[in-house]
C-alpha positions in Angstrom: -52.5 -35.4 100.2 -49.0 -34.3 99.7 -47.1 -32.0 102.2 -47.5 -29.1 100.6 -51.1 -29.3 99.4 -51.3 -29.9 103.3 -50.0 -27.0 103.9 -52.0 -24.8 101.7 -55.2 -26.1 103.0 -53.9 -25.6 106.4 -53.4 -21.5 105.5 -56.7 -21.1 104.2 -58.4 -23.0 106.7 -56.7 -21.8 109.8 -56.1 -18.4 108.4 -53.1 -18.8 109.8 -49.2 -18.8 109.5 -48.4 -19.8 112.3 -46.1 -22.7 112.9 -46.0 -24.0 116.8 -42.7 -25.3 117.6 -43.1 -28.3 119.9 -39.8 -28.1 121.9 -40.5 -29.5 125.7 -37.8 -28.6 128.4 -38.2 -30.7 131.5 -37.8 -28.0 133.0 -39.9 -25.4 132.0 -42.8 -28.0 131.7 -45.5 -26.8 134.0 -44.8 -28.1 137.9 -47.9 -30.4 137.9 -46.5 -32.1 134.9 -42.9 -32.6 136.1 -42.0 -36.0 136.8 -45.0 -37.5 136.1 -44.3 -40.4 133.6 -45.1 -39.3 129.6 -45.3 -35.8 131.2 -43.2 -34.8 127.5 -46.6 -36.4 125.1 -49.2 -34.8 128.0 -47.5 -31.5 127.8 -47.4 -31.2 123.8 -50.9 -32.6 123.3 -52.3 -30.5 125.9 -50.5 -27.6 123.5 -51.2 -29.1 120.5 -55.1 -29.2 121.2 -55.1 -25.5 122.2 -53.9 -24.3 119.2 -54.3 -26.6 116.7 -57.2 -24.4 115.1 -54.8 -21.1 114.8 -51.6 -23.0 113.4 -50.8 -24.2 109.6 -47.9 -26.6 111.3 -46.6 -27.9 114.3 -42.8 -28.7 114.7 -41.4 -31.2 117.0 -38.0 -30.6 117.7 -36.0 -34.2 117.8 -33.8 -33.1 120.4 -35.9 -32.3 123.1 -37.4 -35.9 122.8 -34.1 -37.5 122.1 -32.4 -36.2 125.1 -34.9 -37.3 127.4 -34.8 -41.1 125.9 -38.4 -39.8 124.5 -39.2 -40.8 120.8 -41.7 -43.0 121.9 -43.5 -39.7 123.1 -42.6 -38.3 120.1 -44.1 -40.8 117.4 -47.4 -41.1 119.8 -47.6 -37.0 119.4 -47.3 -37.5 115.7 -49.6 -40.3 115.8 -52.0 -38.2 118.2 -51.6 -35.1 115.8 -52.3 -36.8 113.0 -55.7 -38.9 114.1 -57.1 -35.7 116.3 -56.0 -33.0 114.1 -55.9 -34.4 110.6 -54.8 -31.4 107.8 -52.0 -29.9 110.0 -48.7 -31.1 108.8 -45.9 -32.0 111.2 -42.8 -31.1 110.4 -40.1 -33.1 112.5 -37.1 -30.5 113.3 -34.2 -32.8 112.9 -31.8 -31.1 110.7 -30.4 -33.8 109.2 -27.4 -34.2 106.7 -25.4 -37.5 105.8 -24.2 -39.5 102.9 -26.5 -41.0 101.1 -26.7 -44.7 102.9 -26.7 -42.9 105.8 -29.9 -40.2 104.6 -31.8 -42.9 103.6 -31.7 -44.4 107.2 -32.4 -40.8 108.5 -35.4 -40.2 105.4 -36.6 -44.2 106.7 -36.5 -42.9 110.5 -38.4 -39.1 110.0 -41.1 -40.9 107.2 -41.8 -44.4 108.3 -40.7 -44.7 111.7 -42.1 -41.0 112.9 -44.6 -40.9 110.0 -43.8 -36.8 109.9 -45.0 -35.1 107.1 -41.9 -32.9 106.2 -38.0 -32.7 107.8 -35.5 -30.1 108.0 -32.4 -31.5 106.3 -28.7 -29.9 105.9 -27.7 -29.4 102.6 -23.7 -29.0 103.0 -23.5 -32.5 101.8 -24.8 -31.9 98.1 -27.9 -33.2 96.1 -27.0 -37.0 96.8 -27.4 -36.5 100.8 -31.1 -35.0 100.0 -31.8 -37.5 97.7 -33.3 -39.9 100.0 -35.7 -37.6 101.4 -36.7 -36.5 97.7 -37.9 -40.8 97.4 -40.5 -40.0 99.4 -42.9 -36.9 96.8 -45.7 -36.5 99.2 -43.3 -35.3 102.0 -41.7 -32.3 102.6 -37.7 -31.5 102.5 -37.1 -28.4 104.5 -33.5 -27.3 103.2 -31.8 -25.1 105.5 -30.9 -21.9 103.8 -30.1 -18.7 105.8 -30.7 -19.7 109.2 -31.7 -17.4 112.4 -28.2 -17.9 114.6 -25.9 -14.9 114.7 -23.2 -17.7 113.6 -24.9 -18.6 110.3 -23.2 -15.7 108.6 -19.8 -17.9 109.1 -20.7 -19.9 105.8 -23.8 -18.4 104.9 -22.2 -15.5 103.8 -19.3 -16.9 101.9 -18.8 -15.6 98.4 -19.1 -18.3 95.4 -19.2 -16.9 91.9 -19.7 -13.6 93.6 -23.1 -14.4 94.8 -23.1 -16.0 99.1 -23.6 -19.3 99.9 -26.9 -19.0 101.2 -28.3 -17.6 97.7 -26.7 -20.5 95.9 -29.1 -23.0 97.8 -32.0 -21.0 97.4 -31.1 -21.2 93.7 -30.3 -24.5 93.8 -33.3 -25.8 95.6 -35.7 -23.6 93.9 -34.5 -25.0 90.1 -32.6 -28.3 90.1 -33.0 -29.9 93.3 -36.9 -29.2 93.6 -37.7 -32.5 91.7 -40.6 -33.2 92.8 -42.3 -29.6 94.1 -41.6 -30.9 98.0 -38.9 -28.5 99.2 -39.0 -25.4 101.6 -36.5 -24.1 102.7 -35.4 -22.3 106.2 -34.7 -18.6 106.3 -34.7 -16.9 109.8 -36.7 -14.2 110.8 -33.4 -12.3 112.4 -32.6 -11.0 108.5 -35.9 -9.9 106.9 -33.5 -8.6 104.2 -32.2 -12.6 103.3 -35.4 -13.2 103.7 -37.0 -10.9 100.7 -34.2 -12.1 98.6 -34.6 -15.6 99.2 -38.4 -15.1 98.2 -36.8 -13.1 94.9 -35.2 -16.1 93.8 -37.6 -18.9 95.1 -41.0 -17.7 93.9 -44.1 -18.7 96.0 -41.6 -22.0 97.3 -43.0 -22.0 101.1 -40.8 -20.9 103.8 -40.4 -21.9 107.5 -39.1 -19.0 109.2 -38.2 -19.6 112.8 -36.7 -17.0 115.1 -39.7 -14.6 116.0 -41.1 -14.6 120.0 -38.1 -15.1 121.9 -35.5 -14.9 119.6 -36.4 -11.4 118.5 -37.7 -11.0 115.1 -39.5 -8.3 114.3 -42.9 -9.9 112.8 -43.7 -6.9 110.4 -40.7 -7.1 108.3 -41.0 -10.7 108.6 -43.9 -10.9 107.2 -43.6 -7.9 104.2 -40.7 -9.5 103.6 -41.5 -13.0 103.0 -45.1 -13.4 102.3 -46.8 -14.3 98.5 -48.8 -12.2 96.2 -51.4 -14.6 97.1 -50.1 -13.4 101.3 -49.2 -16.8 102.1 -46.1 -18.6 101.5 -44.9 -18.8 105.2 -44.4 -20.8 108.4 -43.6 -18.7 110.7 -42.1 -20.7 114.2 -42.7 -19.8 117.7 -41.7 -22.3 120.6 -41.1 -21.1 123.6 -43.3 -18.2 123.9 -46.3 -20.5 123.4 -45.0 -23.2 125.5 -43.8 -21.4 128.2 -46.4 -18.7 128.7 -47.6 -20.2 131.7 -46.1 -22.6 134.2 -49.5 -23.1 136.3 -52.2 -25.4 135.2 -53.7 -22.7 132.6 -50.6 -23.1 130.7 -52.5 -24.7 127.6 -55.2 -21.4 127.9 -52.0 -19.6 128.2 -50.4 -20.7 125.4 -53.6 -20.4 123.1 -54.2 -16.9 124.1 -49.8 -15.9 122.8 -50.6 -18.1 119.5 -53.8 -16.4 119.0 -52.2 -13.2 119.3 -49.1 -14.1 117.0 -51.6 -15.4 114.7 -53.5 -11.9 114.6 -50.4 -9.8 114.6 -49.5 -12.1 111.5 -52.5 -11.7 109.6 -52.1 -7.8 110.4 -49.5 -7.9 107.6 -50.4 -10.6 105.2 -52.1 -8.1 102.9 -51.0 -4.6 101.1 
């Protein structure tokens, strides 16, 4: 099953779009947790199985893991997602965004080594850096396009041909870089205006929209903004306000009960 057909499975069956960003801080990880060895894998799959029935995603972040001289941790969560949860993709958050040689190395280490179902690539570098992710049609390629940060407006906004820069990637990825049906793209929940527009030029393309929960975007005009006729079309991120809603040992109960609420408040707005 491809990425997206993943995904659209995962909507209906979950009800859900909800996307849980796995992003583990040593140190916000719970105290009984800290410095324990694997304490980064325990943490996520204790999250992971308390929500993996309200989500349509889950999101590693490669940084968190990298930093920590983790990605063993993070290939046995994907591993462990994969075998316990099967039908919920896993996006690996690793924004990449190379020359080609050097994508293919990157598209080799998110879809052979990791085994993720989808990546979050740059697109600065032009159709030729993407086109090593694009070798792989089952998986998704999750094109960064108007992106939550109060510093995205730097280039994002840029005119070319009268028309800003992050419209000509939405144009771009929706028509002549979409090969295949596998791309997304990124579009922030910070500018519910950017993201109607971006749904006016990519039709019913899916979106991952980070940037609600603790960075502030208002879910409503998320959602009216960027949903489907259909009231799908979205993955909408949250990280830390799941993972961090407890420190104590209920912190996976903890978490469950903010992404079942997310998930409601969501669905409140899916529809009319």
């Amino acid at each position: 099953m491809t990425f997206t057909e993943q995904l659209a499975a995962a909507w209906q069956r979950n009800d859900s779009l909800l996307c849980v960003g796995l992003d583990p801080d040593p140190g916000k990880l719970p105290l009984s947790m800290t410095g324990t060895g694997g304490a980064i894998f325990s943490f996520c799959r204790e999250i992971v199985d308390a929500t993996a029935d309200l989500v349509c995603a889950f999101k590693p972040q490669i940084a968190y893991f990298a930093a920590q001289r983790a990605e063993d941790q993070l290939e046995q969560l994907i591993a462990y997602i994969h075998d316990a949860h099967p039908g919920i993709p896993v996006i690996l958050d690793a924004k990449r965004g190379d020359i080609g040689s050097t994508a293919q190395q990157y598209a080799i280490e998110a879809f052979e080594r990791y085994r993720a179902d989808a990546v979050t690539v740059n697109p600065y570098m032009g159709l030729d850096s993407l086109e090593p992710y694009l070798a792989y049609p089952d998986r998704g390629v999750i094109v960064l396009c108007r992106t939550s940060n109060p510093g995205g407006s730097d280039v994002q906004f840029l005119s070319v041909d009268g028309k800003p820069v992050y419209q000509v990637v939405a144009e771009a990825a929706a028509t002549r870089w979409n090969t295949n049906g596998q791309m997304a793209l990124v579009v922030g929940a910070t500018f519910p205006a950017e993201i109607a527009k971006v749904r006016e030029i990519v039709g019913d393309m899916p979106l991952l929209i980070p940037g609600i929960g603790a960075q502030g975007g208002d879910v409503e005009a998320t959602v009216r903004a960027g949903r489907t006729g259909a009231g799908t079309g979205m993955m909408i991120n949250s990280s830390r306000a799941i993972l961090y809603a407890s420190r104590e040992k209920d912190f996976a109960a903890a978490a469950r009960n903010v992404a079942l609420q997310t998930r409601e408040t969501i669905n409140r707005f899916r529809q009319g």
